[in-house]
C-alpha positions as CSV (number, residue, x, y, z in Angstrom):
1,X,8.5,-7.4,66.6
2,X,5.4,-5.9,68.0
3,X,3.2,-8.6,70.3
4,X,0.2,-7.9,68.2
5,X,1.8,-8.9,65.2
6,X,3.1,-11.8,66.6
7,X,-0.2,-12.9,67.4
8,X,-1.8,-12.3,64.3
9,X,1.0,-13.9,62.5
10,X,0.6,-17.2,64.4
11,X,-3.5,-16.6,64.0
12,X,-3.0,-16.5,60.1
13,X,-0.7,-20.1,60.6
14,X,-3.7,-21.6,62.4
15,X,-6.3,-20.4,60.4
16,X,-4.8,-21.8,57.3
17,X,-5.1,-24.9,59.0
18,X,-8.9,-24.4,59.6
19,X,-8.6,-23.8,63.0
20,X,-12.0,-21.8,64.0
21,X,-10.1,-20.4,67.3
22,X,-7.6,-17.9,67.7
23,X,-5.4,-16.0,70.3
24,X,-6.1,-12.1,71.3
25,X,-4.6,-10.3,74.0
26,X,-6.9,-8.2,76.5
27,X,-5.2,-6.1,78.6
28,X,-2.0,-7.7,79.7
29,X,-3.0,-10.7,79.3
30,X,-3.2,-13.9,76.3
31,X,-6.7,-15.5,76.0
32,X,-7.8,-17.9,73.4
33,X,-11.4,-17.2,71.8
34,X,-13.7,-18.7,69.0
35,X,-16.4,-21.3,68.8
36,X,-16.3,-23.7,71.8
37,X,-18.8,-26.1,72.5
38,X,-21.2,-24.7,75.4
39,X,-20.5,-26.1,78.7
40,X,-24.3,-27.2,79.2
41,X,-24.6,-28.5,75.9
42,X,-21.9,-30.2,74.0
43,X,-23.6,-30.6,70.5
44,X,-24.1,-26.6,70.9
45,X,-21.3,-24.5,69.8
46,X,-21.0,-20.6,70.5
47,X,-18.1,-17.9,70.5
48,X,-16.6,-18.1,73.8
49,X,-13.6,-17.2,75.3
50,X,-10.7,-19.6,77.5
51,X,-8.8,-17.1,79.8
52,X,-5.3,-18.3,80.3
53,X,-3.7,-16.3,82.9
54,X,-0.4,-15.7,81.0
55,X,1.4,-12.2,80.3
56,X,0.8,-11.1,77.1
57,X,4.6,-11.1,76.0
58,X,6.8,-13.2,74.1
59,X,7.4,-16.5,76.1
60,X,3.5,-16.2,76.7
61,X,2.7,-16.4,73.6
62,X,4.6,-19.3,72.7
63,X,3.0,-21.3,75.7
64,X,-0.8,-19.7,74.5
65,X,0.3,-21.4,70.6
66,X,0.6,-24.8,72.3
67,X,-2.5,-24.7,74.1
68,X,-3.8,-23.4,71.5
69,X,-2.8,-26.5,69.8
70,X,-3.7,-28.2,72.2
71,X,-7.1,-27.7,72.9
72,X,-7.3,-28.0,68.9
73,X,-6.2,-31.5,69.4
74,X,-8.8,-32.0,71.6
75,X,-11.7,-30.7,70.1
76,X,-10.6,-32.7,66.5
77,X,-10.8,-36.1,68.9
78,X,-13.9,-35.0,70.9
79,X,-12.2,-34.7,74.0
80,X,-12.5,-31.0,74.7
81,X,-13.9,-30.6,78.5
82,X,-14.7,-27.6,80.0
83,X,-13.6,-28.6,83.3
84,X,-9.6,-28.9,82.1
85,X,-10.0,-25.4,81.1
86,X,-11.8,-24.0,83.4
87,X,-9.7,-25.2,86.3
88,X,-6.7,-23.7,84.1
89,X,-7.9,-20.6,83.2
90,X,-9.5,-19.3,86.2
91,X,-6.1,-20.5,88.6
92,X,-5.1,-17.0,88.4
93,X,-8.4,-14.8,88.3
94,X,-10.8,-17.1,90.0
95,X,-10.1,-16.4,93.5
96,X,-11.8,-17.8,97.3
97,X,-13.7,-14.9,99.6
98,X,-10.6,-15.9,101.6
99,X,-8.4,-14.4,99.0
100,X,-10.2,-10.9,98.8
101,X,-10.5,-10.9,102.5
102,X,-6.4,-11.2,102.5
103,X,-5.5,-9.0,99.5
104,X,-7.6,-6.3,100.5
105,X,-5.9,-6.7,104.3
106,X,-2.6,-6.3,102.6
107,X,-3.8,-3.7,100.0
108,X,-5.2,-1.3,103.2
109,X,-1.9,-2.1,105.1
110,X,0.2,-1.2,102.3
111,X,-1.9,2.2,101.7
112,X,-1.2,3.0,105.1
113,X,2.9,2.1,105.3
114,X,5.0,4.5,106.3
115,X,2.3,7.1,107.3
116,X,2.9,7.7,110.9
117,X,2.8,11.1,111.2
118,X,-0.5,11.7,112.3
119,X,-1.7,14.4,110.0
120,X,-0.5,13.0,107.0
121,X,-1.9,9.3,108.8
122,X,-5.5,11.2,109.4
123,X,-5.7,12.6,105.8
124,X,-5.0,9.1,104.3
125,X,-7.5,7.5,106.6
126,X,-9.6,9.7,104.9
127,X,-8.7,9.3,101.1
128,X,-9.1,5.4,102.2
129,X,-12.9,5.9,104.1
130,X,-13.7,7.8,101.0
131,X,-12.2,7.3,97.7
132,X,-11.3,3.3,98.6
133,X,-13.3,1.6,101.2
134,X,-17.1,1.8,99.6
135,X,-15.9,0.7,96.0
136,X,-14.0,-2.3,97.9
137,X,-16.9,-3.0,100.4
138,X,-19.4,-3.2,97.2
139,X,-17.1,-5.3,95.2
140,X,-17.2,-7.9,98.0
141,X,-20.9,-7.9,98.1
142,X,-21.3,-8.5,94.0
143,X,-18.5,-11.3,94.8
144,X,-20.6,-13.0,97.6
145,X,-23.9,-13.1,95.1
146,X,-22.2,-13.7,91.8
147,X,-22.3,-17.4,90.6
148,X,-19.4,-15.9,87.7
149,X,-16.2,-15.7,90.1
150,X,-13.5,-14.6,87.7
151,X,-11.5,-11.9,88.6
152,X,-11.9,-9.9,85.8
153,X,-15.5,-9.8,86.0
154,X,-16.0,-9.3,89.4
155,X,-14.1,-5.5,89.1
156,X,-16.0,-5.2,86.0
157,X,-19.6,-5.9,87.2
158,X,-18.4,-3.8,90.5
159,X,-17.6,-0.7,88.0
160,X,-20.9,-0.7,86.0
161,X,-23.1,-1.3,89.0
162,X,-22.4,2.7,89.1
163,X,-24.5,5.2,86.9
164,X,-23.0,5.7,83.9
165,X,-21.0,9.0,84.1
166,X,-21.1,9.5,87.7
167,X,-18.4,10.7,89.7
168,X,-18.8,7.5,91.8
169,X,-18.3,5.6,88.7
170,X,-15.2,7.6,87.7
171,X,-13.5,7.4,91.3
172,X,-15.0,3.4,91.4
173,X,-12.6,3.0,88.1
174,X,-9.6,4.8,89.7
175,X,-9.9,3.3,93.4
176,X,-10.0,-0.5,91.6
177,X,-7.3,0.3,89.1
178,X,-4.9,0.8,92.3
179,X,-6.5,-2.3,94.1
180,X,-5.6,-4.2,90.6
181,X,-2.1,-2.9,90.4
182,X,-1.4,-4.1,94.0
183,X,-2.7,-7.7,92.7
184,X,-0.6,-7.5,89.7
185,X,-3.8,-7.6,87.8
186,X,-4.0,-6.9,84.0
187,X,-7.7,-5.1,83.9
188,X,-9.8,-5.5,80.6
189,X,-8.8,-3.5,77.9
190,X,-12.7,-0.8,77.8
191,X,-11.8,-0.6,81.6
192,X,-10.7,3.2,80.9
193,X,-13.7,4.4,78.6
194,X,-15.9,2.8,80.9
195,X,-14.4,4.6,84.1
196,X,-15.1,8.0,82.1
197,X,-17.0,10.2,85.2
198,X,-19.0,13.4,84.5
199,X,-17.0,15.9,83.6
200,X,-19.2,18.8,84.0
201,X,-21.6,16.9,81.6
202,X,-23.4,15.7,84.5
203,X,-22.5,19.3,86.5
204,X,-23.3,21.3,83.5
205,X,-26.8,20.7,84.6
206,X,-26.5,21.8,88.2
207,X,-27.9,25.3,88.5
208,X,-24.4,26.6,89.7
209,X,-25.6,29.8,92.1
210,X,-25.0,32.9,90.8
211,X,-23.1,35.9,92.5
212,X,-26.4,37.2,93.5
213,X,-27.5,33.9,95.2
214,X,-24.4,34.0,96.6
215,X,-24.5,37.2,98.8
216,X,-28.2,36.5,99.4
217,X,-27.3,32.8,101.1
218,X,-24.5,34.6,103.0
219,X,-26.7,36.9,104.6
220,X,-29.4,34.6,105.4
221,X,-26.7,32.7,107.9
222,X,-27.9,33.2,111.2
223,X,-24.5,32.6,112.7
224,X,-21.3,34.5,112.4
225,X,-19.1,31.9,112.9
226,X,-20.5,30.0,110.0
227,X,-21.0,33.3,107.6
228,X,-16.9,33.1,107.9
229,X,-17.3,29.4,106.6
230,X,-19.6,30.1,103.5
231,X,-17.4,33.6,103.0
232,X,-14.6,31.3,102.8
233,X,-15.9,29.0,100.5
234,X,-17.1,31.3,98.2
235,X,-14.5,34.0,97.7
236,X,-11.3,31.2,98.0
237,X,-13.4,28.0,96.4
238,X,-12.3,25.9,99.3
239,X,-13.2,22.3,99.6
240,X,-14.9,21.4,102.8
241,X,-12.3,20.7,105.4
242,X,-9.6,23.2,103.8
243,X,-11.6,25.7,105.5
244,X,-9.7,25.0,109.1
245,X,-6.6,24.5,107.5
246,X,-5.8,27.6,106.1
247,X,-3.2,30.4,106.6
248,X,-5.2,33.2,107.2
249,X,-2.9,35.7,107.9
250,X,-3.0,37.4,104.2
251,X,-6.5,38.2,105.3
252,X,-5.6,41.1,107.7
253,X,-5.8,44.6,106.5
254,X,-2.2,45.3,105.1
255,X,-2.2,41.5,103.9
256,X,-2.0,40.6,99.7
257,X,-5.4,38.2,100.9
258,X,-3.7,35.3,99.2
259,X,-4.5,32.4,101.4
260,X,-1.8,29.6,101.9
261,X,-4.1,26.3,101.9
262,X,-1.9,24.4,104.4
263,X,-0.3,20.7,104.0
264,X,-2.2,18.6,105.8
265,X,-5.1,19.1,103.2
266,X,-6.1,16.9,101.1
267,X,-4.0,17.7,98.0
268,X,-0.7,19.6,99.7
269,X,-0.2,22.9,100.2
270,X,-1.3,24.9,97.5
271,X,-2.2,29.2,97.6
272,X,-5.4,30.5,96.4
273,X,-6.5,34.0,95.5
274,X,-10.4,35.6,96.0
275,X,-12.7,35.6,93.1
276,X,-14.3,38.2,93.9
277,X,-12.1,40.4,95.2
278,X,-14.3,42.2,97.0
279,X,-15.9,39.5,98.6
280,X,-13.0,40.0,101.0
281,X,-14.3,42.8,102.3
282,X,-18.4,42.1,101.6
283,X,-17.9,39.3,103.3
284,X,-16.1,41.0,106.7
285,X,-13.3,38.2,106.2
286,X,-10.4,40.6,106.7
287,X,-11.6,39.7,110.4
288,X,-10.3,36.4,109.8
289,X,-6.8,37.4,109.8
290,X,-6.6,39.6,113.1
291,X,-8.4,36.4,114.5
292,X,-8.8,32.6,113.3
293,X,-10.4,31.7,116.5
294,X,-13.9,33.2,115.0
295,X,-14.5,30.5,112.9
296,X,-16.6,27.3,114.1
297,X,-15.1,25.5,117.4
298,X,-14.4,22.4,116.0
299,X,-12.3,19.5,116.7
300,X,-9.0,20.0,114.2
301,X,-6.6,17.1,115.6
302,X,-6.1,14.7,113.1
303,X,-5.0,12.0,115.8
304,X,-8.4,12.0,117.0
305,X,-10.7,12.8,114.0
306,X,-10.6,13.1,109.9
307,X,-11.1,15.6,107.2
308,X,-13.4,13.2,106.1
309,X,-15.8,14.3,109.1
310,X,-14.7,17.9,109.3
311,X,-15.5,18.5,105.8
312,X,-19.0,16.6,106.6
313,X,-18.9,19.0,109.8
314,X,-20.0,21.8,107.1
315,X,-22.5,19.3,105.4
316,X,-24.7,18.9,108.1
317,X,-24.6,22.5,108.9
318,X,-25.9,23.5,105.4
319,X,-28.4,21.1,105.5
320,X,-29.1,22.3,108.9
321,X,-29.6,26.1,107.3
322,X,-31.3,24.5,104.7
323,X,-29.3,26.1,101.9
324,X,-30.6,25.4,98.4
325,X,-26.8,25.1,97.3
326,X,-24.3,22.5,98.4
327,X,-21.1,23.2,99.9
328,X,-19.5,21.7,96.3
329,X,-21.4,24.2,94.9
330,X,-19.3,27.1,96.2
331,X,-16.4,25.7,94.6
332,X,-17.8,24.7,91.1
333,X,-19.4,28.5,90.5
334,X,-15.4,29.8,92.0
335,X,-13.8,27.9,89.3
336,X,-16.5,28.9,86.7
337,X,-15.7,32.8,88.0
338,X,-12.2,32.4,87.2
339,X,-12.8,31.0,83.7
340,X,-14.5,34.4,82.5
341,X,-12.1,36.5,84.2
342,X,-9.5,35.0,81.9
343,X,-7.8,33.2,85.0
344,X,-5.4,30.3,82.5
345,X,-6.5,27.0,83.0
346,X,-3.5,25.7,84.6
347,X,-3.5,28.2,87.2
348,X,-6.7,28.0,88.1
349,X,-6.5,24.2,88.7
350,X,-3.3,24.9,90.6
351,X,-5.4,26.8,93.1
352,X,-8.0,24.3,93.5
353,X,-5.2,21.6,94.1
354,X,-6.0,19.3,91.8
355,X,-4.6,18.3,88.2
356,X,-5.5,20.2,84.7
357,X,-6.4,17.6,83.1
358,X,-9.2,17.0,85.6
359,X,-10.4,21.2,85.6
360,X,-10.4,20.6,81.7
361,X,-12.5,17.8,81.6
362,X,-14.6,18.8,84.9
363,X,-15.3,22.4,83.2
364,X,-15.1,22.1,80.3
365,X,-18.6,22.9,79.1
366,X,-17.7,26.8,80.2
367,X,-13.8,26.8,79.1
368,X,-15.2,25.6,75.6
369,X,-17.6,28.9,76.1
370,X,-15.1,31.4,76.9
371,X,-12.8,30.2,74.1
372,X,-15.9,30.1,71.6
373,X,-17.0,33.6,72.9
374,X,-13.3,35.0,72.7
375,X,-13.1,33.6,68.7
376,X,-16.7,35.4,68.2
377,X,-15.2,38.2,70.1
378,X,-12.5,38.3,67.8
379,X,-14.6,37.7,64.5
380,X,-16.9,40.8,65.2
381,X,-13.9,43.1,65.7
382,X,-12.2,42.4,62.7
383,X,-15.5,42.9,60.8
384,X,-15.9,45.8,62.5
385,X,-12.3,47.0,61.4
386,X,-13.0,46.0,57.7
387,X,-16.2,49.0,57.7
């Protein structure tokens, strides 16, 4: 029988017998919720919820049904106190400083087991300084200053203290979804809708560069070195640090210019074609392939640096240029390219190494175009035909 069935069984039994309180499952979890006297003020009562702490199965629900019963009982006598339930309810999800300090120990150790090679170790130092570390480090802080200490709301305030929509808000909902898995922690049931990031709703409104722009910023770089970087970027829509970990080889004259993004990256080794084409040879990158050493002498050994600060190696020097584009830029308007050169979706997102559910959702303010334009397209032509 399914759980929610079971519960609204048993909350049909109660109410029958005028009980004003009734169980619900959130997440994983059984809580009991209805009017309750208000901890301040006895003689006020309010719709308020008791967590319990227990799985939201079968043998849960039978131990939620006698305290539910229970603190019936005791609200019939006038003996319902906060304190009993409190104490009871927040033993799992009310945790000490002490306790986050340890979990998150474990929860970085654990991220980190078994990495000792040192290129795979450097790229998940990085994925952990990035993606893990600031959502943690702020969800300490809003413990420290929050008088509320459950569990649940702690990851909950630590989520919406993001703008709505932002990718920060989006990655904050994925980084603490791993962090609650680790603690075996059943997350409110909205956690998912209210995670959502921005798409390309947010990016829609960026003012992408144009192919124009494009060539015009590339020959505006007063160093060759760095015109390699931004050709790179461009024609291949390279994240930052992929850049110096490339096979460039396919980039010589006789080569098919298909570049072999190596495994050390962030996402694997995945291959990427130009869009453009041309910007191969616009932007002189067939140069590249006789001879790697032309682009920027950095420091590449992931023993003693990350792609975290490689990528922000390229950062600072657009800043430095004082581009009116941003690196990310680059890579939004490549993927845009390849949606109106009829590149498939899933393809495309293979080349930029990441999943197609995320290029859907990411770009899909322009995939929605080119499939409105192609029905439109398609419209005309059999109007056409019909004259």
């Amino acid at each position: 029988m399914n759980i929610i069935h079971e519960i609204n069984d048993i909350n049909r039994k109660f109410q029958i017998k005028g009980s004003k309180l009734k169980i619900e499952k959130r997440g994983g979890k059984l809580n009991i919720r209805g009017s309750l006297p208000l901890k301040e003020n006895k003689n006020i009562q309010k719709v308020q919820r008791i967590s319990l702490g227990i799985d939201a199965d079968t043998d849960g629900l039978e131990e939620a049904k006698k305290k539910l019963q229970l603190i019936n009982l005791q609200l019939e006598l006038d003996q319902f106190e906060w304190r009993d339930w409190i104490t009871s309810s927040i033993r799992e999800n009310n945790k000490t400083y002490e306790f986050f300090i340890k979990e998150i120990s474990e929860f970085e150790k654990n991220f980190f087991k078994g990495y000792r090679n040192d290129h795979l170790n450097s790229s998940r130092k990085s994925t952990w300084n990035s993606s893990y570390k600031p959502y943690i480090k702020r969800m300490i802080n809003i413990y420290k200053k929050n008088d509320n200490k459950d569990i649940n709301h702690i990851f909950l305030s630590t989520l919406k203290s993001y703008q709505e929509g932002s990718r920060s808000r989006k990655q904050c909902g994925t980084s603490l979804n791993v962090f609650a898995d680790f603690l075996k922690l059943s997350l409110p049931s909205e956690w998912k809708s209210l995670s959502r990031g921005y798409g390309m709703k947010k990016a829609s409104f960026r003012n992408l560069p144009n192919d124009n722009l494009i060539e015009e910023l590339w020959r505006n770089i007063p160093n060759k070195s760095w015109q390699y970087v931004f050709g790179l970027m461009a024609t291949y829509g390279l994240r930052n640090h992929e850049v110096f970990f490339c096979d460039l080889s396919a980039l010589q004259n006789n080569g098919d210019k298909i570049l072999r993004v190596l495994p050390t990256t962030k996402t694997g080794e995945h291959q990427v074609w130009p869009f453009h084409p041309k910007w191969v040879d616009l932007f002189e990158l067939n140069s590249l392939g006789n001879d790697p050493s032309l682009l920027p002498k950095i420091n590449r050994d992931l023993s003693q640096t990350t792609l975290q600060n490689i990528g922000k190696r390229i950062t600072d020097q657009f800043n430095r240029y004082r581009m009116k584009i941003r690196p990310y830029d680059l890579r939004h308007a490549w993927a845009v390219r390849t949606i109106f050169y009829d590149l498939p979706d899933t393809v495309a997102a293979r080349m930029m190494g990441h999943s197609v559910s995320l290029h859907n959702q990411t770009y899909h303010h322009w995939i929605t175009k080119r499939d409105q334009q192609k029905a439109v397209n398609n419209a005309l032509l059999k109007f056409a035909e019909k004259d």
